[in-house]
C-alpha positions as CSV (number, residue, x, y, z in Angstrom):
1,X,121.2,88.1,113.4
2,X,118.0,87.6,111.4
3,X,118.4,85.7,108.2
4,X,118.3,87.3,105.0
5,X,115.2,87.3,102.6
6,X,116.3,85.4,99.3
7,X,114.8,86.4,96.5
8,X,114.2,85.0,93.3
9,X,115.7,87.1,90.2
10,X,113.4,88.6,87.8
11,X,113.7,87.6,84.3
12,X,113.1,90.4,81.1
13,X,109.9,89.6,79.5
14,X,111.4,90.9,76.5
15,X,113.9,88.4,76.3
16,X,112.0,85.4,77.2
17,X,109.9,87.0,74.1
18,X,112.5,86.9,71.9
19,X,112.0,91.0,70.8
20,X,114.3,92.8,69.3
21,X,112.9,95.9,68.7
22,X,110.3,97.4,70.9
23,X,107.5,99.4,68.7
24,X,106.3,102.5,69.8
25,X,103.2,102.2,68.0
26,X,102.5,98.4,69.7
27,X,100.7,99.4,73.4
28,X,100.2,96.6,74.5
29,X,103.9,95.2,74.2
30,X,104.9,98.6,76.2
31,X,102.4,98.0,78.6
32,X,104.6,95.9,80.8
33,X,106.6,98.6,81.9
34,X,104.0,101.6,82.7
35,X,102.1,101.7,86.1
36,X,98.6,102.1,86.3
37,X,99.3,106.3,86.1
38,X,101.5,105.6,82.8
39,X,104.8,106.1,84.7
40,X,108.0,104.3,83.3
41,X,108.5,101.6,85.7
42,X,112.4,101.1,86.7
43,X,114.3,97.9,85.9
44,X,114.4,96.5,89.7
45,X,110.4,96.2,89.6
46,X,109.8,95.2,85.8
47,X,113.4,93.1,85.8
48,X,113.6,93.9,82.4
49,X,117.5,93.9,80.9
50,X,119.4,97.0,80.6
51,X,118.9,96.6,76.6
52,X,115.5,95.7,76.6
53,X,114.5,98.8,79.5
54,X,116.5,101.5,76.9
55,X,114.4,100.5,74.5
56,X,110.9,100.4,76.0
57,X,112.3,104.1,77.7
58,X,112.6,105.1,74.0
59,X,109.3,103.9,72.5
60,X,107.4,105.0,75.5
61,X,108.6,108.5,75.3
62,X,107.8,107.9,71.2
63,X,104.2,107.3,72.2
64,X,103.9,110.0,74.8
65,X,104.8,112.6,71.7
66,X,102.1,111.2,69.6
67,X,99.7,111.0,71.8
68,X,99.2,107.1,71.9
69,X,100.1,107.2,76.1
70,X,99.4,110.1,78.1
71,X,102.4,112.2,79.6
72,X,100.3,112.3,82.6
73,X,96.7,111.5,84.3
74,X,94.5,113.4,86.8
75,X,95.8,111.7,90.0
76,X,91.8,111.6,91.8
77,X,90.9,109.7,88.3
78,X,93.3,107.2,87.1
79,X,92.5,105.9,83.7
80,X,92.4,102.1,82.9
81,X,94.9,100.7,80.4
82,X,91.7,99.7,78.1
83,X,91.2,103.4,77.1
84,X,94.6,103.3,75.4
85,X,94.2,99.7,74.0
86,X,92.7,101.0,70.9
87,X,94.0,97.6,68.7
């Protein structure tokens, strides 16, 4: 039998940051978690903790409502993230 592939476990950005609260207004501390077509990215890729990923979920769908990040982007044009950067 083949050996299995060990892999090292992702740490939460968040929590190596020390945040507590995740702004929705603050892009570029969401940014971790959206893909390059502003999709919520799911905790096995990001490794975020469970806490930390309910609260980026929150301010990202926050932002989406204003307007800050777009709910979605033409698919033969993805936009870069410094469009949105606007701080």
């Amino acid at each position: 039998m083949a050996e299995k592939r060990k892999y090292t476990k992702k740490t939460c950005k968040y929590c190596e940051m020390k945040v507590g609260f995740i702004d929705y207004k603050d892009i570029r501390l969401i940014r971790h978690s959206l893909s390059e077509r502003y999709k919520i990215m799911p905790r096995r890729l990001t490794g975020n903790c469970k806490k930390h990923q309910e609260l980026v979920e929150r301010a990202i769908k926050r932002a989406r409502h204003i307007a800050l990040v777009p709910y979605i982007v033409n698919t033969k044009k993805v936009m870069e993230f410094s469009t949105f950067a606007r701080y």
